[in-house]
C-alpha positions as CSV (number, residue, x, y, z in Angstrom):
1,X,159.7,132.2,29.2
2,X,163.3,132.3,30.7
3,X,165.6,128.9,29.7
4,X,168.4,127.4,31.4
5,X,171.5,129.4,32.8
6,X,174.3,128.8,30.9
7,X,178.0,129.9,31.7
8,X,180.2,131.1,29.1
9,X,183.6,129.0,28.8
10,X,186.1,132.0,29.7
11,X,184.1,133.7,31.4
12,X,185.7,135.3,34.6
13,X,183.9,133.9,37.7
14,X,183.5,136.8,40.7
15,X,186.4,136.4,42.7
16,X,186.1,135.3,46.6
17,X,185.3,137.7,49.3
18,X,188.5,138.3,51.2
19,X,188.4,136.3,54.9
20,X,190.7,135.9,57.6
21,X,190.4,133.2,60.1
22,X,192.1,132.3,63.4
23,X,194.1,128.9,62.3
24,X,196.4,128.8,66.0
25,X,197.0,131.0,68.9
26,X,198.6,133.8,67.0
27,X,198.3,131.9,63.3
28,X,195.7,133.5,60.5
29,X,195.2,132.4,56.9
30,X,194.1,135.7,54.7
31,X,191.7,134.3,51.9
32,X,190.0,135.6,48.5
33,X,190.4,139.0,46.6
34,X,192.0,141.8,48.3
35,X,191.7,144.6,46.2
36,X,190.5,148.1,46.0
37,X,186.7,147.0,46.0
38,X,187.2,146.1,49.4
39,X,190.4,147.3,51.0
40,X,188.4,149.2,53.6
41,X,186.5,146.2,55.0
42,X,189.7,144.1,54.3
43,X,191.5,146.3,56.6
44,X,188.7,146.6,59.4
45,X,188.1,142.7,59.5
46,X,191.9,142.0,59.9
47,X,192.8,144.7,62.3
48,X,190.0,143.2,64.3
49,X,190.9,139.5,63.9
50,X,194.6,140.9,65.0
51,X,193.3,142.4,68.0
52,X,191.8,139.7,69.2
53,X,194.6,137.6,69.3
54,X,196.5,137.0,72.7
55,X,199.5,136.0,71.5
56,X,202.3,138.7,71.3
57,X,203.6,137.1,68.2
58,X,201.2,136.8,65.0
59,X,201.8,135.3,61.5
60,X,199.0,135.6,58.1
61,X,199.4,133.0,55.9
62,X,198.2,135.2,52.7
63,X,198.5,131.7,50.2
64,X,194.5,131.8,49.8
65,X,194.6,135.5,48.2
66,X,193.4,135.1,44.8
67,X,193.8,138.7,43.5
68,X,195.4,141.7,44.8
69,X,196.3,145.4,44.0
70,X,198.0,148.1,45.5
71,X,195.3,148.7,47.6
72,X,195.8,145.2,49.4
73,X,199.0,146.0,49.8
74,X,198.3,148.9,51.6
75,X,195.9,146.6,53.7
76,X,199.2,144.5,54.7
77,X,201.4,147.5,55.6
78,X,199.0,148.6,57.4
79,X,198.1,146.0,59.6
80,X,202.0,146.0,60.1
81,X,202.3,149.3,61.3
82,X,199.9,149.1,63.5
83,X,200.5,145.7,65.1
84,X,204.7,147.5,65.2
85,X,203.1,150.4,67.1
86,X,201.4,148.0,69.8
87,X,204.8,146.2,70.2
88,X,203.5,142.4,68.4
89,X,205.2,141.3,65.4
90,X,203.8,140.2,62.8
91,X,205.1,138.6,59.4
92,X,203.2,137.0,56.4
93,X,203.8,133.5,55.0
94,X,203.0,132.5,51.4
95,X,202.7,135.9,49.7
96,X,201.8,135.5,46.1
97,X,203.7,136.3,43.2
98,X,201.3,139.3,42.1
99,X,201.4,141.0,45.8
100,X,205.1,140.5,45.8
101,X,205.3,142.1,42.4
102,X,203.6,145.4,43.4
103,X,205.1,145.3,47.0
104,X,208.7,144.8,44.9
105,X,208.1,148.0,42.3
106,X,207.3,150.1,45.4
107,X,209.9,148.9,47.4
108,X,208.4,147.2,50.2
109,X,209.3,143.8,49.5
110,X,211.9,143.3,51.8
111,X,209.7,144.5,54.5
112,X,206.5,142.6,53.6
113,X,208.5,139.5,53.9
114,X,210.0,140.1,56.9
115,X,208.0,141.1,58.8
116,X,208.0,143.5,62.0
């Protein structure tokens, strides 16, 4: 006989999935954990999203990230590089304190906040 389910007070909930959605022409909000569990599909979703895009300008707002790691910000430089290559800038908005902490000990901060 099972009883109720019962949550422990404390206890660390999952985190969100990381999403991006198409908020304007150009305009994307990044949401959830982007971390090293799922920097690949991370990457691969917002490449995609970017590339759909026809506006030659592109911004993420990256407020609704809940966690990140260094791999997450490898996501971000990334997608930067790439979009660089293809001649679109693109700059983030609302960074969070934790991704601007590791983007700032490995010398990227500047960058991640300007943008290309």
């Amino acid at each position: 006989m099972t009883g109720p389910v019962v949550s422990v007070a404390g206890a660390a909930a999952a985190p969100a999935p990381f999403e991006i959605v198409v908020t304007s022409p150009g305009g994307f909000a990044a949401s959830g954990a982007l971390t090293f569990a799922n920097a690949r599909r991370a990457r691969s979703e917002g490449l995609h999203a970017l590339h759909t895009s026809t506006a030659r300008e592109l911004q993420v707002d990256c407020g609704g990230i809940t966690r990140s790691d260094s791999a997450g910000l490898a996501v971000l430089l990334d997608w930067m590089a790439v979009m660089k290559r293809e001649g679109r800038p693109l700059c983030f908005a609302n960074l969070p304190p934790a991704l601007l902490a590791v983007a700032r000990i490995s010398g990227v901060d500047e960058m991640l906040q300007k943008g290309v």
